[in-house]
C-alpha positions as a printed Julia matrix, in Angstrom:
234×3 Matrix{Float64}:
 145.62  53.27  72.24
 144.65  56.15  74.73
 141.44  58.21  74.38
 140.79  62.3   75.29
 137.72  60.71  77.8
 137.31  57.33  79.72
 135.58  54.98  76.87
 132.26  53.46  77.6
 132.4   49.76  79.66
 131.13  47.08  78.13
 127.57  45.79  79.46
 128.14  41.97  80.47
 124.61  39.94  80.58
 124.34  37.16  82.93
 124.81  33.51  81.24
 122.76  30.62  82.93
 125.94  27.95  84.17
 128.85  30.23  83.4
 131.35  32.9   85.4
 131.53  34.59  82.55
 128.93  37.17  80.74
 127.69  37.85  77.33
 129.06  41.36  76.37
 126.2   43.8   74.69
 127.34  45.48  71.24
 124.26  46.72  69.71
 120.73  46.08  70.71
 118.04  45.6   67.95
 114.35  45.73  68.5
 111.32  44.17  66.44
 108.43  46.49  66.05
 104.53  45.18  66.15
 105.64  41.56  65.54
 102.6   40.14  67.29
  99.21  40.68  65.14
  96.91  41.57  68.18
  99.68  43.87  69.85
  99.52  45.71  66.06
  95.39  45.87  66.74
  96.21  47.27  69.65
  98.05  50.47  68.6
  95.96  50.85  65.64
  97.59  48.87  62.97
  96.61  46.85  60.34
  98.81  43.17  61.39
  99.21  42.02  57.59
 102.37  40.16  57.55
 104.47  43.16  56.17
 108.28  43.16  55.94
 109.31  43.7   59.71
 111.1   47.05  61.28
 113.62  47.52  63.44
 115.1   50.55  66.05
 117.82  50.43  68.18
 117.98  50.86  71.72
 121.35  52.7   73.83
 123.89  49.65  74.66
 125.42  51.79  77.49
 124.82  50.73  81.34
 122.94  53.04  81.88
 120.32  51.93  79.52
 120.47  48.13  79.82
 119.82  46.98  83.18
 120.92  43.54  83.9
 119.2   41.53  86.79
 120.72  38.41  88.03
 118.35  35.38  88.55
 116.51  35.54  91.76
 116.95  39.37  91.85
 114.75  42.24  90.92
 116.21  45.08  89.2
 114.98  48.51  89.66
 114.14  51.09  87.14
 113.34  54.88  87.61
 110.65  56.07  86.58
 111.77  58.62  83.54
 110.83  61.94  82.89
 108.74  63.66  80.61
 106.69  61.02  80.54
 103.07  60.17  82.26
 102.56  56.98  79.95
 105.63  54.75  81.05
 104.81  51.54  79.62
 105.99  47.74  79.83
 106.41  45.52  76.71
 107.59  41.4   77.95
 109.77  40.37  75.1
 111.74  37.2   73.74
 115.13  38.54  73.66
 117.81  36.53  71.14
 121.44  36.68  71.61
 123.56  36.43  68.97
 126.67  34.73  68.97
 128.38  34.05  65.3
 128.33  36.82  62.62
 126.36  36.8   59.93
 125.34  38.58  57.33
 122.43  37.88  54.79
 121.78  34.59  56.73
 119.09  32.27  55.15
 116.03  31.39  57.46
 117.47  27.5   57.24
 120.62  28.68  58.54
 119.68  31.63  61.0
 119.68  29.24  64.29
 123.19  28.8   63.72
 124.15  32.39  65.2
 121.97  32.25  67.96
 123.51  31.87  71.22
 121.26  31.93  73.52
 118.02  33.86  74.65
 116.55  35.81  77.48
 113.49  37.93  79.0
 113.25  41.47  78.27
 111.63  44.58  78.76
 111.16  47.04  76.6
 110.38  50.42  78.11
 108.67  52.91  76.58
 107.86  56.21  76.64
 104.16  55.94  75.5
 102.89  59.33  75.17
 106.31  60.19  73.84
 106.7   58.09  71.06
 103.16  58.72  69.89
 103.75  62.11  69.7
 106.92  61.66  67.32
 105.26  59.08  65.37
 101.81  61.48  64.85
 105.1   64.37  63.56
 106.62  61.53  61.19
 109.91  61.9   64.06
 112.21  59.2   65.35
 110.9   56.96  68.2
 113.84  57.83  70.16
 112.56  59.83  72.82
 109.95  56.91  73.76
 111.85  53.78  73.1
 115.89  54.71  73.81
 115.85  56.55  77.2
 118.01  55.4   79.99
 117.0   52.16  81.95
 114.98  50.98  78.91
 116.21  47.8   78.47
 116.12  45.44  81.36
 117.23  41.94  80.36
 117.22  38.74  82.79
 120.16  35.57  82.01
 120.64  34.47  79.15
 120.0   30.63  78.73
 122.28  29.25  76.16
 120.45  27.6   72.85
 120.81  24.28  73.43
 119.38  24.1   76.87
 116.23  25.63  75.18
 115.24  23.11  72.44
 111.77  24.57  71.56
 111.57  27.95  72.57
 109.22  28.6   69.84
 106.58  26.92  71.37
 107.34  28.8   74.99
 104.49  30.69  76.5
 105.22  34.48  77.56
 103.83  36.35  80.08
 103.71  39.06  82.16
 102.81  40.35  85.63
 101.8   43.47  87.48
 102.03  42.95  91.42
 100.76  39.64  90.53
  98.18  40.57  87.63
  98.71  38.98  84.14
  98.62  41.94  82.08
 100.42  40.1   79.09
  99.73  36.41  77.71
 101.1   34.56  74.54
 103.36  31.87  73.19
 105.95  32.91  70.74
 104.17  30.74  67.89
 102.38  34.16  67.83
 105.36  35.95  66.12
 103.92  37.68  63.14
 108.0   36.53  61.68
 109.33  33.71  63.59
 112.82  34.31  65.16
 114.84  32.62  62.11
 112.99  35.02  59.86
 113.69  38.3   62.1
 117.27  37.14  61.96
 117.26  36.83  58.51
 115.25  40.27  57.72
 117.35  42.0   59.9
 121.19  40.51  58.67
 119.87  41.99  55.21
 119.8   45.23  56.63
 123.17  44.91  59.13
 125.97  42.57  59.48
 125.21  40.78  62.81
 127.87  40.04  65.27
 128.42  38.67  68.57
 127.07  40.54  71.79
 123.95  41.71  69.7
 120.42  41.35  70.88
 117.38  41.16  69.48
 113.91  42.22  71.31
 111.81  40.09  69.11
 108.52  41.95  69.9
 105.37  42.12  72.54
 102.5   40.57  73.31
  99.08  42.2   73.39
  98.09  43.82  76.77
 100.98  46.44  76.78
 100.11  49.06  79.4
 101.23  51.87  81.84
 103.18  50.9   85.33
 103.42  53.54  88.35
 105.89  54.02  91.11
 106.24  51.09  93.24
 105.15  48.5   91.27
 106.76  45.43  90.32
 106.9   43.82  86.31
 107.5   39.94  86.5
 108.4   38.4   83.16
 108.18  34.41  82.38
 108.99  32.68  79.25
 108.71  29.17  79.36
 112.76  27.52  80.07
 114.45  30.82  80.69
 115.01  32.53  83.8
 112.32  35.0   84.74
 112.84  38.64  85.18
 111.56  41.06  87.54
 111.26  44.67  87.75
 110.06  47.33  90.25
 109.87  51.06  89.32
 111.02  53.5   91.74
């Protein structure tokens, strides 16, 4: 088959122990899945049904960084509220589609750190108009991800603190026994709504503590077993 343009290359993710890389087909995002984060922006945390939005899968929104690198991000425009958000990412690896809880674990491959990077001011604005988030949450370069670790060298990730750092600050602190839905449950929710498949990620939600990074500085993000990732903003 030939095309009228170049098609889009596929985004390949680093894989802890392997040459080869996890190719991205869609990634899905978990919104205000942690109760104090919810707080935080001014929501009521009652346990809900969870929500999802999508974020580009194109290289020039997912930036890979390799372990014992630090990626760099620009800082975007039309923004003055560029904001962090450390996340638990999950890759998946078999399809599925309306997966019970019991059997969600089964499609995970692996998992990862991420960042999701958002246009603050932005995305209030839309939400205050009743508008997509797009313009805050799917900009280029919002989507850093570290390795992925595959599942079974991470036996109990949902007992893994998260964290992250500012030039050194903790700005974000939490264990993922803090999901408002666990990550069997998001899988579940969200394989009722799409047919999962592999290559697809899933930011799983942030911490409380989200908050505004300038020029220069660098975002560290540790999850207990995984690789870390790190960020500066240029």
């Amino acid at each position: 088959m030939t095309f009228v343009l170049d098609p889009m290359s596929i985004v390949g993710v680093p894989v802890v122990g392997l040459a080869d890389r996890f190719p991205v087909r869609r990634i899905y995002c978990v919104g205000r899945n942690y109760a104090a984060h919810a707080r935080e922006m001014g929501f009521d945390p009652d346990r809900e049904p969870p929500f999802f939005f999508c974020k580009p899968n194109d290289d020039a929104s997912v930036v890979t960084v390799a372990d014992g690198e630090t990626g760099r991000v620009p800082y975007p425009p039309q923004t003055r509220n560029f904001h962090y958000e450390a996340e638990l990412v999950v890759a998946i690896g078999t399809r599925g589609r309306d997966i019970p809880v019991g059997e969600a674990v089964k499609h995970v491959f692996g998992f990862a750190c991420g960042l999701d990077m958002t246009r603050r001011d932005l995305q209030i604005a839309a939400r205050e108009k009743g508008r997509p988030w797009e313009v805050g949450k799917s900009f280029d370069f919002s989507a850093p991800i570290g390795p992925i670790t595959r599942r079974a060298d991470v036996p109990d990730i949902a007992a893994a603190n998260i964290s992250l750092q500012v030039d050194g600050q903790i700005r974000q602190q939490a264990t993922i026994a803090h999901l408002i839905w666990s990550i069997d449950e998001v899988i579940a929710n969200l394989s009722s709504l799409f047919t999962l498949e592999p290559g697809d990620l899933i930011y799983t939600g942030t911490p409380e503590g989200v908050g505004a990074v300038d020029r220069g500085q660098t975002m560290r993000v540790t999850i207990d077993g995984l690789v870390a990732l790190s960020v500066r903003v240029d």
